[in-house]
C-alpha positions in Angstrom: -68.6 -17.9 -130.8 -64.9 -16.9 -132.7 -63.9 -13.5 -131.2 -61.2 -13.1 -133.8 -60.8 -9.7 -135.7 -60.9 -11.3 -138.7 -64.3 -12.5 -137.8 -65.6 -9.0 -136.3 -64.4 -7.5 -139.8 -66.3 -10.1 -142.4 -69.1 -11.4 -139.9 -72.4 -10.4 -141.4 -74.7 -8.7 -139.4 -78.5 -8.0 -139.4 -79.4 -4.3 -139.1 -82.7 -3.0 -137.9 -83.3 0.7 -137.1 -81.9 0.1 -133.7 -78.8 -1.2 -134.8 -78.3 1.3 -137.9 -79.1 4.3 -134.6 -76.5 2.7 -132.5 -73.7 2.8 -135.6 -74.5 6.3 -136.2 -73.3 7.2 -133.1 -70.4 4.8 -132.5 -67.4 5.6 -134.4 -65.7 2.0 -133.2 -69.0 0.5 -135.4 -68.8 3.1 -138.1 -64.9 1.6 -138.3 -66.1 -2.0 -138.9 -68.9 -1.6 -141.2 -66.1 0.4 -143.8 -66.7 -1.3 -147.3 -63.6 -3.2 -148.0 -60.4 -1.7 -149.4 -60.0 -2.8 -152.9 -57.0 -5.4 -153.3 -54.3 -4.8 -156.0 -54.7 -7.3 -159.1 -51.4 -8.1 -157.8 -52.3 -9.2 -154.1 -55.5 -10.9 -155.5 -53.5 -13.6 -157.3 -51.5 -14.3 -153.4 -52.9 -17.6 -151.4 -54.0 -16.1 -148.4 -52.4 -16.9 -145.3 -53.6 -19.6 -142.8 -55.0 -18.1 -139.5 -52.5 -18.5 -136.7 -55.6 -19.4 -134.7 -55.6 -23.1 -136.5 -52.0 -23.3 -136.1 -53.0 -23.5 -132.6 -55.7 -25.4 -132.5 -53.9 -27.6 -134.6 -51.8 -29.0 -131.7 -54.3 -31.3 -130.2 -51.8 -34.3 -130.3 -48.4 -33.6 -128.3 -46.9 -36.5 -129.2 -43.7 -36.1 -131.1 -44.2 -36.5 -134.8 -43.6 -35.5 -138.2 -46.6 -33.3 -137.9 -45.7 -31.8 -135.0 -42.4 -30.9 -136.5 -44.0 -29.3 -139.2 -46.8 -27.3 -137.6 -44.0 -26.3 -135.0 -41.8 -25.3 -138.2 -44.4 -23.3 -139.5 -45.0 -21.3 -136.6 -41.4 -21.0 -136.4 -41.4 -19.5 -140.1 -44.3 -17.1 -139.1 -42.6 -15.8 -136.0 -39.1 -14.8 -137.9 -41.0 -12.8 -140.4 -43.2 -11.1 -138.0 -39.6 -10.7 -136.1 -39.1 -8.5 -139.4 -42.1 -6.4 -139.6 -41.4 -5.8 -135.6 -37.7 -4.0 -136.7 -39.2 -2.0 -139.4 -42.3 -0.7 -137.4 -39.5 -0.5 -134.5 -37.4 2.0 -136.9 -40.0 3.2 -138.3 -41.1 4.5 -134.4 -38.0 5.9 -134.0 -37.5 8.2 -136.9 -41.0 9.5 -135.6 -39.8 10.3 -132.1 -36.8 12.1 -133.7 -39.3 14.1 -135.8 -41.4 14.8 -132.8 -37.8 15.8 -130.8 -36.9 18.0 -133.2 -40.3 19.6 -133.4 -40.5 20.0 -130.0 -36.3 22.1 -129.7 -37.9 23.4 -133.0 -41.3 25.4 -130.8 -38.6 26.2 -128.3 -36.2 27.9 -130.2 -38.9 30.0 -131.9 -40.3 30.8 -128.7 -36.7 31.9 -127.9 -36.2 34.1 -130.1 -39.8 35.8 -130.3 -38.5 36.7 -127.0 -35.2 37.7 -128.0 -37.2 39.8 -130.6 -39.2 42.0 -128.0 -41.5 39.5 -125.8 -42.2 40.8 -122.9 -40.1 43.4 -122.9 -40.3 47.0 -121.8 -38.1 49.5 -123.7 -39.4 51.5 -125.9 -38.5 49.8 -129.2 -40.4 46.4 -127.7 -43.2 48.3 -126.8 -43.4 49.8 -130.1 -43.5 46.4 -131.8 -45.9 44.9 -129.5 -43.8 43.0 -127.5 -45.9 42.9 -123.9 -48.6 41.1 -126.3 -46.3 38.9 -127.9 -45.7 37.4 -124.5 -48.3 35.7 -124.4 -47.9 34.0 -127.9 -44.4 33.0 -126.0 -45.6 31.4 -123.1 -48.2 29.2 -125.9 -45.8 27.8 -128.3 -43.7 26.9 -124.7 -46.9 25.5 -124.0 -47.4 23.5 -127.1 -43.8 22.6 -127.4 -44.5 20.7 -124.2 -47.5 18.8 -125.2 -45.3 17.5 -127.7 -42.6 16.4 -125.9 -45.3 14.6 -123.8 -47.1 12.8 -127.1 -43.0 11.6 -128.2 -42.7 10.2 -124.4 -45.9 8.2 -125.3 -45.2 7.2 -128.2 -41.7 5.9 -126.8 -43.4 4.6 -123.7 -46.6 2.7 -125.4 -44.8 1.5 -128.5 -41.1 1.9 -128.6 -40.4 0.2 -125.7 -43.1 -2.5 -125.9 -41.8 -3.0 -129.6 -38.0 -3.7 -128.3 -39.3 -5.8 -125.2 -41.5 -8.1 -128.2 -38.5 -8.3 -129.4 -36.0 -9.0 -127.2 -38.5 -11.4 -125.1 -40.5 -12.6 -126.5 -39.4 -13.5 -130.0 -35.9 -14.0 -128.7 -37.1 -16.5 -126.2 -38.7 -18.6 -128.9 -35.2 -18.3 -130.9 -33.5 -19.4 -127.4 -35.8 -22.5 -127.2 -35.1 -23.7 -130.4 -31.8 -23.9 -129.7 -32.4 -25.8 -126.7 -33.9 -27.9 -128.3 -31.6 -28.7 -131.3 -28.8 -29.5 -128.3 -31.5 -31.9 -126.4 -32.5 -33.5 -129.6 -28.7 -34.2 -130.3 -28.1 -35.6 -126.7 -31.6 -37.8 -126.8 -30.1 -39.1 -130.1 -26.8 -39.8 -129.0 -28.2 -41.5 -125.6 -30.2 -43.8 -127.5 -28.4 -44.8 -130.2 -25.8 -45.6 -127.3 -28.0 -47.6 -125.5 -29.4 -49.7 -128.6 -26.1 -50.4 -129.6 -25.8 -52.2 -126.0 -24.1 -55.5 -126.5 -25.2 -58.7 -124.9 -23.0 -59.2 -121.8 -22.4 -56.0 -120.9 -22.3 -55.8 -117.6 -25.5 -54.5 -115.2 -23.9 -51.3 -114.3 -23.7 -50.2 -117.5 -27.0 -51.0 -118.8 -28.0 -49.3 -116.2 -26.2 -46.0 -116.7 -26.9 -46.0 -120.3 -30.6 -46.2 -119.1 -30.1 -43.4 -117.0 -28.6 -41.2 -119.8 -31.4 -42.5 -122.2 -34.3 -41.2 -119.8 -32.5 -38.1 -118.9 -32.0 -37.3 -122.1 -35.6 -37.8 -123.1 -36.6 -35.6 -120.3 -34.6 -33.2 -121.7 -36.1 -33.2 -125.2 -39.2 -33.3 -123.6 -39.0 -30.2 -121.6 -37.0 -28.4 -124.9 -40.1 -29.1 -126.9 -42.3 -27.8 -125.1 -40.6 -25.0 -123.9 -40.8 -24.1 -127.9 -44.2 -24.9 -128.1 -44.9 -22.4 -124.9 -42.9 -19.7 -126.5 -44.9 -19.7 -129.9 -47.9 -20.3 -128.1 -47.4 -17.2 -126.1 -46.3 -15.3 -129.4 -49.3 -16.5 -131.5 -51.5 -15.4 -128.3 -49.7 -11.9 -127.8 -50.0 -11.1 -131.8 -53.8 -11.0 -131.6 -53.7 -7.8 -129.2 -50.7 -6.4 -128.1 -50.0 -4.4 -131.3 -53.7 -3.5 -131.5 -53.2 -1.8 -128.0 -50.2 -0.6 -128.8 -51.4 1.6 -131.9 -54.2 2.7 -130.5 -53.1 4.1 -127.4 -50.9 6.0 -129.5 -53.7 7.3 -131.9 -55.4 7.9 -128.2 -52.2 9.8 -127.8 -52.7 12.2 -130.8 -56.1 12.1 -129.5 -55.0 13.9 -126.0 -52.2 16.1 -128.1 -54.6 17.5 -130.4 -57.1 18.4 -127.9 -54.6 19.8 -125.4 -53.4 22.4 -128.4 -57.0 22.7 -129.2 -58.0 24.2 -126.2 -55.3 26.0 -125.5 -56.0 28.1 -128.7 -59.7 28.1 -127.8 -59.3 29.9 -124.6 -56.4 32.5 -126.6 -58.9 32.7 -129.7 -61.0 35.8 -128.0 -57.2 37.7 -127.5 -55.9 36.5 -131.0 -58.7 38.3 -132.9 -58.5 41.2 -130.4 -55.1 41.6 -131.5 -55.8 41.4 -135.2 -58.5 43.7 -134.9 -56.2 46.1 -133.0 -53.6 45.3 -135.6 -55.5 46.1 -138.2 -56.6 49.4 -136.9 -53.4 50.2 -136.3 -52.8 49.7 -139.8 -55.6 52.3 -141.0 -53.7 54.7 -138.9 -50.2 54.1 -140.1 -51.4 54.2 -143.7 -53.6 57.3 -142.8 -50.7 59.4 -141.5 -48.8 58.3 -144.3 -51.0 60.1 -146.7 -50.8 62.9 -144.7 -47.2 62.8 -144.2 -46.6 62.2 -148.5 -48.7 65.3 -149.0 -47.9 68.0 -146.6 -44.4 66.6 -148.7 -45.6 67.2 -151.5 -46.9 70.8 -151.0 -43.7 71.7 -149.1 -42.0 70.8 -152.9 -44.7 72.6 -154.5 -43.8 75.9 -152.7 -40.0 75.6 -153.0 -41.0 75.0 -156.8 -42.7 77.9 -157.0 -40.2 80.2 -155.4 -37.5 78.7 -157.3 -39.2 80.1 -160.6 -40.1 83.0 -159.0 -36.6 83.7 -158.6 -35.7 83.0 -161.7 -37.9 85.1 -163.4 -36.1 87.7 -161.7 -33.5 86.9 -164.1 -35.5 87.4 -167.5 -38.1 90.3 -166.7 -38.1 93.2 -169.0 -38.8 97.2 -167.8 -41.8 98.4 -169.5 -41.4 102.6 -170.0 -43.1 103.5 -167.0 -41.1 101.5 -164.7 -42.9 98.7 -164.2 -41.7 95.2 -164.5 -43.1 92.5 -166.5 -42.8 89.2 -165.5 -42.2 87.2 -168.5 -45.5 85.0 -170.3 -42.9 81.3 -169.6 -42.6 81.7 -166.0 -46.4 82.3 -165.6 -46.9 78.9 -167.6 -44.2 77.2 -165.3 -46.0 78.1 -162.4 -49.7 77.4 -163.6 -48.4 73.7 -165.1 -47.1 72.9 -161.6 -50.4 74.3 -159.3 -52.4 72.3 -161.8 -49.5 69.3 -160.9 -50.5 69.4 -157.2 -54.1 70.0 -157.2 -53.8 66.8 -159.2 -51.2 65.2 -156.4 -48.2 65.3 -158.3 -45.0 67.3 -157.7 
């Protein structure tokens, strides 16, 4: 049987309700019965590639031919673009680990200056502000700033790296082989076409050196050859998983870094909602005494308004015969208009 993805993605299956149970609970099945993405009307009009798998398989003769050339050739081709794609992805996997350092000094320097702010403090003004409870709310973004340093080590160690030793190996080695290769094909050439152009009467000793040079350089080209062949070979072989396992250990990554912050929170969630309930209460309180406050305010301006026109009143009254003083009929309205102002909570 062909254990290719592309076979595990397009093979049909036959389901039966033991196979539809088993999907349900498998998300790796759930993955590989997706419906297929739609293609552009773009990308539908491209000749699909051939698999690399027939490339392979295509090498059943070794002798050197035109053929051979070519499938080599085409491997060749296939290796410098996926040389290309590996330096995108490559910089791609970089910026991301510089996003992931800077989030990282980004939790620590909040965490910082939380603590700077009143953490964990005990004067009076931290105290005041909460800052014993923010300490714990310090110690957790620490916490999760670690977690992801850890994922960007990951991701450096599982991809980065293994991206840049692809690179500098692998596909380099293939590059070095041709080369090789071009400088043994020249010498094979140049031995041969020395020893056909052998003269008759040349002497023994020469015949026999050019012979020499001829089969050395053949063995030469030889080895060259199929030093190239090994190196695409290993490529073509190393293409079908190594990126597979590269990607997902760093999805199993976010996996683990998820998780981690997930049950971190869990175990503060009880505290967290203590807090906002405490925080909240605290707010009634605040809010509470500030009525209070505005309105034993307000009636403090209320009497000082009152004695203000009760002084002034002073001013205007007029002596009735008898001796007694009358206060005059304004001031009374002045003072009833503001009573009435601060039964209704004005001043």
């Amino acid at each position: 049987t062909d254990g290719s993805l592309s076979d595990l993605l397009h093979r049909p299956m036959k389901e039966n309700s033991s196979t539809r149970q088993r999907d349900s609970n498998c998300p790796t099945a759930l993955l590989f019965h997706l419906p297929p993405t739609p293609r552009s009307p773009g990308a539908s009009r491209e000749q699909p590639r051939p698999h690399s798998r027939s490339d392979m398989a295509a090498f059943t003769k070794l002798e050197d031919s035109p053929m051979f050339r070519k499938q080599v050739n085409s491997l060749e081709q296939i290796t410098d673009e996926l040389k290309q794609r590996c330096s995108n992805l490559h910089k791609g996997c970089k910026k991301f680990m510089g996003s992931l350092d800077e989030g990282y000094a980004g939790d620590l320097l909040f965490a910082d200056a939380l603590e700077a702010f009143g953490a964990g403090r005990d004067d009076p003004v931290s105290v005041a502000i909460g800052g014993p409870v923010m300490s714990k709310f310090t110690t957790a973004f620490r916490e999760l700033g670690t977690y992801k340093e850890l994922l960007r080590s990951q991701v450096e160690h599982m991809l980065s790296e293994r991206l840049t030793q692809f690179i500098n190996e692998d596909l380099h080695d293939a590059k070095d082989c041709r080369q090789r290769l071009d400088r043994a094909t020249m010498g094979y050439d140049q031995a041969r076409e020395k020893f056909v152009s052998v003269r008759k009467g040349t002497r023994a000793e020469v015949v026999t050196g050019l012979e020499e040079d001829l089969h050395n350089g053949k063995s030469a080209f030889e080895r060259c050859r199929f030093n190239l062949v090994h190196a695409l070979a290993n490529i073509e072989a190393k293409k079908k998983y190594e990126f597979l396992e590269s990607i997902s250990a760093v999805m199993d990554a976010h996996l683990r870094y998820f998780k981690q912050g997930f049950e971190l929170l869990s175990q503060m969630e009880p505290f967290i909602h203590q807090v906002l309930t405490y925080a909240q209460q605290s707010k009634e309180m605040a809010m509470n005494e500030q009525d209070k406050l505005a309105k034993r305010i307000q009636e403090f301006r209320t009497q000082e308004e009152i004695s203000n026109l009760r002084m002034a009143s002073n001013v205007n009254t007029s002596t009735s015969g008898d001796g007694i003083h009358v206060v005059g009929l304004q001031s009374y309205k002045k003072i009833e208009a503001l009573m009435q102002s601060t039964a209704n909570g004005q001043v």
